[in-house]
C-alpha positions as CSV (number, residue, x, y, z in Angstrom):
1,X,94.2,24.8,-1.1
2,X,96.1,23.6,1.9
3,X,98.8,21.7,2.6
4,X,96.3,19.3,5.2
5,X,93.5,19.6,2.3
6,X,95.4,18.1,-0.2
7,X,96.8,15.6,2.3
8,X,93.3,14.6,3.0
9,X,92.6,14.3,-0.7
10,X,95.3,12.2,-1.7
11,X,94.6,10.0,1.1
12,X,91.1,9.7,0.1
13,X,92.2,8.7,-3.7
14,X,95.3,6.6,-2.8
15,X,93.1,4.3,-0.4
16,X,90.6,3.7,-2.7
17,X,93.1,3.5,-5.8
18,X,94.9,1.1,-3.7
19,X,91.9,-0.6,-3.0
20,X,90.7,-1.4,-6.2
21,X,94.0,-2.3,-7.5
22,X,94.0,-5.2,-5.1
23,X,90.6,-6.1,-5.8
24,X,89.6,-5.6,-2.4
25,X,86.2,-4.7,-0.7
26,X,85.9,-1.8,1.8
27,X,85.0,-4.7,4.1
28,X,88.0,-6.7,3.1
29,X,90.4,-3.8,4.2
30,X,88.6,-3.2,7.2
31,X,88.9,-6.3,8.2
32,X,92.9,-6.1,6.8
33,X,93.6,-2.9,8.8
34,X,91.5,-4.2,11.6
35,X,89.5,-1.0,11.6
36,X,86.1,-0.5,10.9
37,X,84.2,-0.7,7.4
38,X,82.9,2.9,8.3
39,X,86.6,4.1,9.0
40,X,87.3,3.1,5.9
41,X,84.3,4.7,4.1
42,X,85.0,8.1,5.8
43,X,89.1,8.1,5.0
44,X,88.1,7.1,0.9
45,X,85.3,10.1,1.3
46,X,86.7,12.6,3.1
47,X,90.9,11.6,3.8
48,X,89.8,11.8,7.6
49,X,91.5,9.4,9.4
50,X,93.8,8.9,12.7
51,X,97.8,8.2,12.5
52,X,96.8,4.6,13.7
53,X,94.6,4.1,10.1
54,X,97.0,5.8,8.6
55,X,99.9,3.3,9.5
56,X,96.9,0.7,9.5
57,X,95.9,1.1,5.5
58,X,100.0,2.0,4.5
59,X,100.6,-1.8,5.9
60,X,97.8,-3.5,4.2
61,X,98.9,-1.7,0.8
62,X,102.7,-2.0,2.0
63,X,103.7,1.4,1.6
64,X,104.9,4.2,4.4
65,X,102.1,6.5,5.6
66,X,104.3,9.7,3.9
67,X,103.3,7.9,0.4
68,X,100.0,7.1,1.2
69,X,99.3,10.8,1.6
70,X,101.5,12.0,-1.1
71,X,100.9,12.3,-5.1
72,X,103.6,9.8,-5.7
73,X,102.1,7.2,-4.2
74,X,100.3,5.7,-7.5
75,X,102.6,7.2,-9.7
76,X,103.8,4.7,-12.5
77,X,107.0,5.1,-14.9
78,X,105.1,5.7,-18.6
79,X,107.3,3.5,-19.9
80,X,104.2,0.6,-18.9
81,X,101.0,-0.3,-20.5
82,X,98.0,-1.3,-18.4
83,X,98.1,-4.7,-20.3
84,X,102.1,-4.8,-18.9
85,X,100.5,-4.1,-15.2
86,X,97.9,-6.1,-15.5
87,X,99.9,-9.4,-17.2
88,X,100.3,-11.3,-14.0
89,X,96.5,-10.9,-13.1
90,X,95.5,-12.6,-16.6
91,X,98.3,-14.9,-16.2
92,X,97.0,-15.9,-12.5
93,X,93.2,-16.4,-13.8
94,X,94.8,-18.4,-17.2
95,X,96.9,-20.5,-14.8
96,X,93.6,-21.0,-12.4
97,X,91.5,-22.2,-15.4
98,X,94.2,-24.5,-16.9
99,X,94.4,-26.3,-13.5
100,X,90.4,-26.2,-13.4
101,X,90.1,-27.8,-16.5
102,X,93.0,-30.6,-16.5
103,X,90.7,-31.7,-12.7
104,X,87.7,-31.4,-14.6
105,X,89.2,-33.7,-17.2
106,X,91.4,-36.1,-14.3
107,X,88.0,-36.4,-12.4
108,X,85.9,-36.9,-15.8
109,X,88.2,-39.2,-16.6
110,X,88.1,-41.4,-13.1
111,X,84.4,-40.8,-13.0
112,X,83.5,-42.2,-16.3
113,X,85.7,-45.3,-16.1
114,X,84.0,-46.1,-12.2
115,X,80.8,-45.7,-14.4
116,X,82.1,-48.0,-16.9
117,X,83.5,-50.7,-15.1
118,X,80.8,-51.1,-12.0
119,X,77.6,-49.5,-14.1
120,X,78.0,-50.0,-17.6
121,X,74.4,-50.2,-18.2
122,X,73.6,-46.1,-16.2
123,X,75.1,-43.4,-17.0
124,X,75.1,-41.2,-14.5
125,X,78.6,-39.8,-15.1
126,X,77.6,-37.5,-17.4
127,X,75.0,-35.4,-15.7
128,X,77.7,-35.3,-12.7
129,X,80.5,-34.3,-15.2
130,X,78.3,-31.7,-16.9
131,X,77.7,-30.0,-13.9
132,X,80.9,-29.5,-12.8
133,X,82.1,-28.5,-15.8
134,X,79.6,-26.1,-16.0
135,X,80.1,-24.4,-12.6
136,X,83.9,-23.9,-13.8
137,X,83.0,-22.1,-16.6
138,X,80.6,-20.1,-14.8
139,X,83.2,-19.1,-12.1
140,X,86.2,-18.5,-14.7
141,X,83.9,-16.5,-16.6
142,X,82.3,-14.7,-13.8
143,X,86.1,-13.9,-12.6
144,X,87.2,-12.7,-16.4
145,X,84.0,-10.4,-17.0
146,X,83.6,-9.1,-13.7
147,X,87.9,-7.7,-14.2
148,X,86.7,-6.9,-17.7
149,X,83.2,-5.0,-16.6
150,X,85.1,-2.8,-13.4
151,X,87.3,-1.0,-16.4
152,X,90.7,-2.6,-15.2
153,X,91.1,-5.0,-18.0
């Protein structure tokens, strides 16, 4: 194989590698790198791309072109787990819903005592309460099993 085939080829896997790890679309690095969504498609494909994408996708994923097309560009010491790489993501999401809930409960909270003192005879709070609450849970879990389902859990 040679040398500008296996360039190509580690280009091709570190983009997309680098990609995924940062839970981007194709469309969200295009629009990163400023290149097209079709650029991107061809250099995760084929490893195809111009110096200018080159340098272009090495910014976005902050790395110099040389590592981008090199094996040691994903390389990590064995010495970490995936739940060790993967720690601040779960702590990000855990930290998100905690802050969800304590609004859900602030707002609940301001909501039901509105309700209480001007409308003690309706309740409306409830059904307004409930939805929102419900829509959290919905996104929190949509964000948890959607991590879960792509395999980087």
């Amino acid at each position: 194989m040679s040398i500008e085939r296996k360039e190509s080829q580690f280009l091709a896997e570190n983009v997309k590698r680098h990609r995924l790890k940062h839970a981007w679309t194709q469309e969200q690095l295009a629009e990163i790198c400023s290149v097209n969504v079709r650029t991107v498609q061809r250099v995760e494909k084929q490893g195809q791309a111009s110096l200018e994408t080159k340098k272009a996708l090495a910014g976005a994923f902050n790395l110099t072109v040389e590592k981008l097309t090199t094996a040691e560009s994903f390389e990590q010491p064995k010495s970490q787990t995936t739940n060790q790489i993967n720690e601040p993501y779960w702590k990000s999401r855990v930290r998100a819903f905690s802050k969800n809930a304590f609004t859900l409960a602030l707002a609940f909270s301001g909501v039901f005592l509105m309700n209480y003192i001007f409308y003690p005879e309706k309740t409306w709070n409830y059904h307004w309460s409930a939805i929102w609450a419900v829509v959290i849970v919905v996104i929190e879990i949509r964000a948890f099993s959607l991590r879960w389902f792509s395999g980087r859990t």
